[in-house]
C-alpha positions in Angstrom: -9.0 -22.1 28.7 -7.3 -18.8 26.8 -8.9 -15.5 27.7 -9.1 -13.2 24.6 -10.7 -9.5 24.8 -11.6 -8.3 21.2 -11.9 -4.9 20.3 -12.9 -3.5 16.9 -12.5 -0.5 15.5 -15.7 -0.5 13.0 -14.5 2.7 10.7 -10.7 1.6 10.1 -9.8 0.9 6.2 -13.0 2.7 4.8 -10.8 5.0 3.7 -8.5 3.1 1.5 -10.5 2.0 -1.6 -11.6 5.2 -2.5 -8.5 6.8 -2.5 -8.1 8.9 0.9 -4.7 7.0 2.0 -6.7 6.6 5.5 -9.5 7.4 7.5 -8.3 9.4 10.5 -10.7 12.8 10.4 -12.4 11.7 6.9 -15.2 8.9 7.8 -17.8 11.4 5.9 -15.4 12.0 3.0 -15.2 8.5 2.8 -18.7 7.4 2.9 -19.4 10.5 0.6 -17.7 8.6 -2.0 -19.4 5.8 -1.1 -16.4 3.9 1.3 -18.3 0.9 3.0 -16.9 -0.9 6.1 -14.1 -3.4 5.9 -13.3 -4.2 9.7 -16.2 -6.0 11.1 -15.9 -8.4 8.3 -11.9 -8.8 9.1 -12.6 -9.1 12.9 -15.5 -11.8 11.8 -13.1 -14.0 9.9 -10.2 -13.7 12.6 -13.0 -15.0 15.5 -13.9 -17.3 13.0 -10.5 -18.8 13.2 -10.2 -18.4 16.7 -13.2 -20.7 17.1 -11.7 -23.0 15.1 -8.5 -23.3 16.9 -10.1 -22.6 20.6 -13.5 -23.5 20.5 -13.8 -23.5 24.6 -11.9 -19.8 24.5 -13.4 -17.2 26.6 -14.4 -14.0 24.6 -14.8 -10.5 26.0 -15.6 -8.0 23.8 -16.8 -4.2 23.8 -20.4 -3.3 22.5 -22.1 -3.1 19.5 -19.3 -3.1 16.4 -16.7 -2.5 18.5 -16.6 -6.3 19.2 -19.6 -7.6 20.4 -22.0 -8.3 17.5 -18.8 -9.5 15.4 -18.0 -12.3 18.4 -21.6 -13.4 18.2 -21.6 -14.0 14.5 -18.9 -16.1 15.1 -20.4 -18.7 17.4 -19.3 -17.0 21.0 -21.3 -15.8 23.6 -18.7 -12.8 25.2 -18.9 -11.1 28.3 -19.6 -7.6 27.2 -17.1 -5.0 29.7 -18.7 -1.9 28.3 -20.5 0.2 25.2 -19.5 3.0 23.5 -20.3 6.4 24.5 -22.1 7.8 21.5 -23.4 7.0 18.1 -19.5 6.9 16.1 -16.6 5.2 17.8 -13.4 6.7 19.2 -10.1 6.5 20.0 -11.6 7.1 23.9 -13.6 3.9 23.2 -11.0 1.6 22.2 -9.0 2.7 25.1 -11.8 2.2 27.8 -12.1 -1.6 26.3 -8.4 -1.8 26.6 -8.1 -0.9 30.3 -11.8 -3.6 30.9 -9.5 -6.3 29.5 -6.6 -5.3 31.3 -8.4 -5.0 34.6 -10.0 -8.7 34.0 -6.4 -10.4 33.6 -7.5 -11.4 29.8 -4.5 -13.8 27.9 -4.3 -11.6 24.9 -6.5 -8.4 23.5 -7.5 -9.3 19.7 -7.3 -5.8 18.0 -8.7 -4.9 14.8 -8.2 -1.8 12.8 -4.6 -0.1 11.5 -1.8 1.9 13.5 -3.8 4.2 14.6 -5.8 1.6 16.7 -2.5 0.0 17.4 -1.2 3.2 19.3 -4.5 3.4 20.9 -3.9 0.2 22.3 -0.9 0.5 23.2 -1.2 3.8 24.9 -3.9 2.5 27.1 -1.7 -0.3 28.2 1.1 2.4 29.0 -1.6 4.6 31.0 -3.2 1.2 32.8 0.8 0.3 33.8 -0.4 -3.3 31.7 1.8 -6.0 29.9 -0.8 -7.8 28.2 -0.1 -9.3 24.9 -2.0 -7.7 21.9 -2.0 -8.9 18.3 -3.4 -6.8 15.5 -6.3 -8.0 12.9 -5.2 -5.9 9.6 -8.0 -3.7 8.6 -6.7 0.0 8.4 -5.3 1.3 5.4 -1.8 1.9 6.7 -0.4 -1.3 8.5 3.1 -0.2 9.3 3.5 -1.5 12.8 5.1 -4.6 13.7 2.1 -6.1 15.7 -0.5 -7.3 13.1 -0.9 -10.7 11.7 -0.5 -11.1 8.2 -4.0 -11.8 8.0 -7.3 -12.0 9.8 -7.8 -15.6 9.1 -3.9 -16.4 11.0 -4.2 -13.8 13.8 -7.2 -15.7 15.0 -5.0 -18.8 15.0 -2.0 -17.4 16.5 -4.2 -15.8 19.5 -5.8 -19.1 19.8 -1.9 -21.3 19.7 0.8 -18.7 21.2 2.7 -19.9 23.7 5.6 -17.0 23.9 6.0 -13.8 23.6 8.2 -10.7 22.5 8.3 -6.6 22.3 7.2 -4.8 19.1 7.2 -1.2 18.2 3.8 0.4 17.0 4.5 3.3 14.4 1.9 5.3 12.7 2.3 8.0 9.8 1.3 11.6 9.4 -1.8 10.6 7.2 -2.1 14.7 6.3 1.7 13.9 4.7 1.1 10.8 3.5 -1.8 12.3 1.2 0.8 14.8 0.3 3.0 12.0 -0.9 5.4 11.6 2.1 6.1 9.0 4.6 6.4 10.3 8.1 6.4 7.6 10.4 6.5 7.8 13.9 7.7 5.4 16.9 4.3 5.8 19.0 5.0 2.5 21.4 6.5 -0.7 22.2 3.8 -3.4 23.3 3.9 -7.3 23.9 3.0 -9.6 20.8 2.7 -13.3 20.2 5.7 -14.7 18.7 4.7 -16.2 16.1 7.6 -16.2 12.8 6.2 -15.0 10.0 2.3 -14.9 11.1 3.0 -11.6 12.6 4.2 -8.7 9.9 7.4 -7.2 9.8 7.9 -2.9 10.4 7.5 -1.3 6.9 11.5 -0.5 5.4 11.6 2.1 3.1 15.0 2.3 1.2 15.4 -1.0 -1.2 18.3 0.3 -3.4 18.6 1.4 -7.2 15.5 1.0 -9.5 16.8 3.6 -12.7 17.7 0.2 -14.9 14.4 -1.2 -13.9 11.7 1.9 -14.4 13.7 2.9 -17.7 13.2 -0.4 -19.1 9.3 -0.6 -18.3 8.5 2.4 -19.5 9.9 2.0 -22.8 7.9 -0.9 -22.8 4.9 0.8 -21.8 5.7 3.4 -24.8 5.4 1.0 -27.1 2.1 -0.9 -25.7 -0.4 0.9 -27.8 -3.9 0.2 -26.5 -2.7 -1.4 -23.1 -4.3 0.3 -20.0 -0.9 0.9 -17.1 -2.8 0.9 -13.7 0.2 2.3 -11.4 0.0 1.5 -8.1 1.8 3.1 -4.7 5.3 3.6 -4.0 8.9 4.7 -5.3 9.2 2.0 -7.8 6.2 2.2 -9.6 6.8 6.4 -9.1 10.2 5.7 -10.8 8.1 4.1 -13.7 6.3 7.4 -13.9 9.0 9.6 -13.9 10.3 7.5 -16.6 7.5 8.2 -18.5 7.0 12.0 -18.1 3.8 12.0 -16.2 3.1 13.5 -13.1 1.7 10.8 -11.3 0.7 11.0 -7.6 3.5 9.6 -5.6 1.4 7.2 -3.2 -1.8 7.0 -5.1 -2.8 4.6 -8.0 -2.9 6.5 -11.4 -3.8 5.6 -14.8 -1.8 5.7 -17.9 -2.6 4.8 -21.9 -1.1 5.8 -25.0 1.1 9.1 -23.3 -1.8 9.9 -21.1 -2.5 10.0 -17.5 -5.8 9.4 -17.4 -6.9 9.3 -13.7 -4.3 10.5 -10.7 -4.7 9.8 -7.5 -7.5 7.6 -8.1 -9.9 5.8 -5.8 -11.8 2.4 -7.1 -14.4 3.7 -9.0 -12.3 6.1 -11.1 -9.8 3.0 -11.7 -12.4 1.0 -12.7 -14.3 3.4 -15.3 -10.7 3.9 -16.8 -9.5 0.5 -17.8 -10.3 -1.3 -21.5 -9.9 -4.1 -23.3 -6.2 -5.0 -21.9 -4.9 -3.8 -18.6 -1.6 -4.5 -16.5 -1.4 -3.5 -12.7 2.0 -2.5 -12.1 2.9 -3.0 -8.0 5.6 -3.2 -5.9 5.8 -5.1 -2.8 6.4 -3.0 0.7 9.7 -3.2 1.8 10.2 -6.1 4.8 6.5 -6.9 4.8 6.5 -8.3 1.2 2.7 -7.1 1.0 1.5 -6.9 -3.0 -1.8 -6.3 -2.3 -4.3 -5.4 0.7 -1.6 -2.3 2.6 -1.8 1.0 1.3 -2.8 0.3 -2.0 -6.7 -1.0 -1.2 -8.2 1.0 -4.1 -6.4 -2.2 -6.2 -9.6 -3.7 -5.7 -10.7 -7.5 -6.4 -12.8 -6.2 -8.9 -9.6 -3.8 -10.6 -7.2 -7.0 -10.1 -9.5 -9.8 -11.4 -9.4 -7.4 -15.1 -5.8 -6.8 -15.4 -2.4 -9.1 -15.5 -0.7 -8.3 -12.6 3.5 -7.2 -13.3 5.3 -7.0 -9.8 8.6 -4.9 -9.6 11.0 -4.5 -7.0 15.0 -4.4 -6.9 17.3 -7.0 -5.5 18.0 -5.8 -2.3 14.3 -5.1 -1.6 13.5 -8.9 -2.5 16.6 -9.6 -0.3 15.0 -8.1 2.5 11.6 -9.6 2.2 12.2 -13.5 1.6 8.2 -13.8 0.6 5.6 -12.0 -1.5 2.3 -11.3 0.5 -1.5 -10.9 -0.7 -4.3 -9.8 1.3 -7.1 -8.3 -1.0 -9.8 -9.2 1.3 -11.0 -11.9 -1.7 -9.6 -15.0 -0.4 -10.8 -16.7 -4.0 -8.8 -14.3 -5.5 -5.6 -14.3 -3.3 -5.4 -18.2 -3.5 -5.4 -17.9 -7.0 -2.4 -15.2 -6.8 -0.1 -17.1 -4.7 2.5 -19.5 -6.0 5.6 -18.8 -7.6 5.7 -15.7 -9.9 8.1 -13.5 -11.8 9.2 -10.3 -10.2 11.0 -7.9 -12.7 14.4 -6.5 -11.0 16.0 -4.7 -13.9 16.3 -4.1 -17.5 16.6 -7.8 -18.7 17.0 -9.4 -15.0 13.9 -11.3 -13.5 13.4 -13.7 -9.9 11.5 -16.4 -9.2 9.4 -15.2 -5.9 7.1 -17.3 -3.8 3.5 -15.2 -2.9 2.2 -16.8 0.2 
């Protein structure tokens, strides 16, 4: 019988769809704007699976929303190792349930949240002198580390089914930089992780080679697309797009663009929303290595924003090279069947690929 100790981290990814690029010091920003919870209903759907796959599996979880109450929905009945100290969740929390699971000899710690959560982890494994195998549930906004499952629904399956294991790093970003537009990313750990192929996401690689030919190309097109709404997601392609076309777009935001304007930068869901028309296009890249379209670092790219637009990927050669497979994870999984398949990914002025979103 596999021993699994789940933790959640209940605030991780509120951040995302309204724009804030992460949630690390702005929970009340975020719920200002109206940010709702995302993790309870990822670490839900991963013990769904886990169920599924290990029905007999032992569950201990920490109290409340940091694992308890999700574990229950799910059909188990876990051994509770402790409760949170106060009324909001913290780092010192996810720790303490880390050490209980460690102390009780679990098989592997479920985790769900984003790097931030993963270095948690993993420094409370260093401080407990513990190699226990973890595995990541996606559910922060920035999901650079090498120890997360593609997606809830698979890391539930893979804790249930591992049978080996390997060393991953855990990497987290300045989040103050990142809102500035940089990427800063750190080397916070190395931890044990299922092996498990391409279940388990690769680090995040940042230089994918020459997109001039490319971006000039688009945004000519875009020029001449009178009346067409340009949703512009994250990263240096799309940002080559935009310095194409003149505008001073936020580098690692989502902006919106019509007829020579910039009509929202730096937008969260709402704004993105209250900006499109009659015709819009979603113009994304995929993260280097990962091959993520949708559902890491770009959550304000609702359902709701995607389900109104046609969806144009771009990306160079080499950074297709480096990836093998396109990647959705909107948190709609109506919506990311319907996105996977084969589809045409732009790589230059006239030059196009056949790429398979799984």
């Amino acid at each position: 019988m596999r021993t699994v100790g789940v933790v959640v981290n209940p605030i991780a990814g509120m951040g995302g769809r309204v724009g804030l690029k992460g949630t690390d010091g702005k929970v009340e920003a975020a719920r200002e704007r109206g940010a709702e919870p995302r993790a309870p209903d990822r670490a839900r759907a991963a013990l769904e699976s886990l169920r599924e796959h290990a029905p007999d599996a032992a569950v201990l979880a920490y109290g409340g929303e940091m694992g308890a109450e999700e574990a229950r929905d799910a059909g188990f009945d876990p051994e509770v190792v402790g409760e949170p100290a106060g009324a909001e969740t913290t780092a010192a929390d996810t720790k303490a349930a880390v050490r209980a699971f460690a102390d009780r000899g679990v098989d592997v710690i479920l985790f769900v949240g984003g790097d931030g959560t993963a270095t948690d982890v993993a420094d409370a494994l260093a401080e407990a002198d513990a190699d226990v195998p973890v595995l990541g549930v996606p559910a922060g906004v920035k999901v650079y580390s090498s120890v997360f499952a593609v997606r809830p629904d698979v890391a539930g399956r893979v804790a249930a089914e591992f049978e080996e294991t390997e060393t991953r790093e855990v990497n987290d970003i300045d989040e103050d930089a990142y809102r500035d537009g940089e990427v800063r990313t750190r080397l916070q750990g190395v931890v044990t992780v299922p092996v498990a192929g391409d279940d388990v996401q690769s680090a995040k690689q940042v230089h994918s080679g020459s997109t001039a030919a490319l971006a000039a190309a688009v945004a000519e097109e875009i020029r001449d697309s009178e009346g067409v709404t340009y949703v512009l997601g994250p990263g240096s392609t799309v940002g080559d797009v935009a310095d194409a076309l003149g505008v001073d777009a936020s580098p690692l935001g989502v902006d919106v663009y019509r007829d020579g304007e910039l009509l929202v930068r730096d937008g969260g869901e709402a704004e993105i929303l209250a900006a499109l028309g009659d015709e819009n296009v979603v113009l994304v890249s995929p993260i280097g290595g990962q091959g993520f379209v949708f559902g890491r670092g770009n959550q304000q790219l609702s359902p709701a924003v995607i389900e109104r637009s046609e969806v144009r990927v771009l990306a160079s050669p080499r950074k297709l090279d480096e990836t093998g497979v396109l990647r959705v994870d909107t948190g709609d999984e109506a919506l990311d069947e319907s996105l996977r398949g084969w589809r045409r990914v732009r790589t230059g002025r006239f030059e196009e690929r056949m790429m398979k979103v799984v």
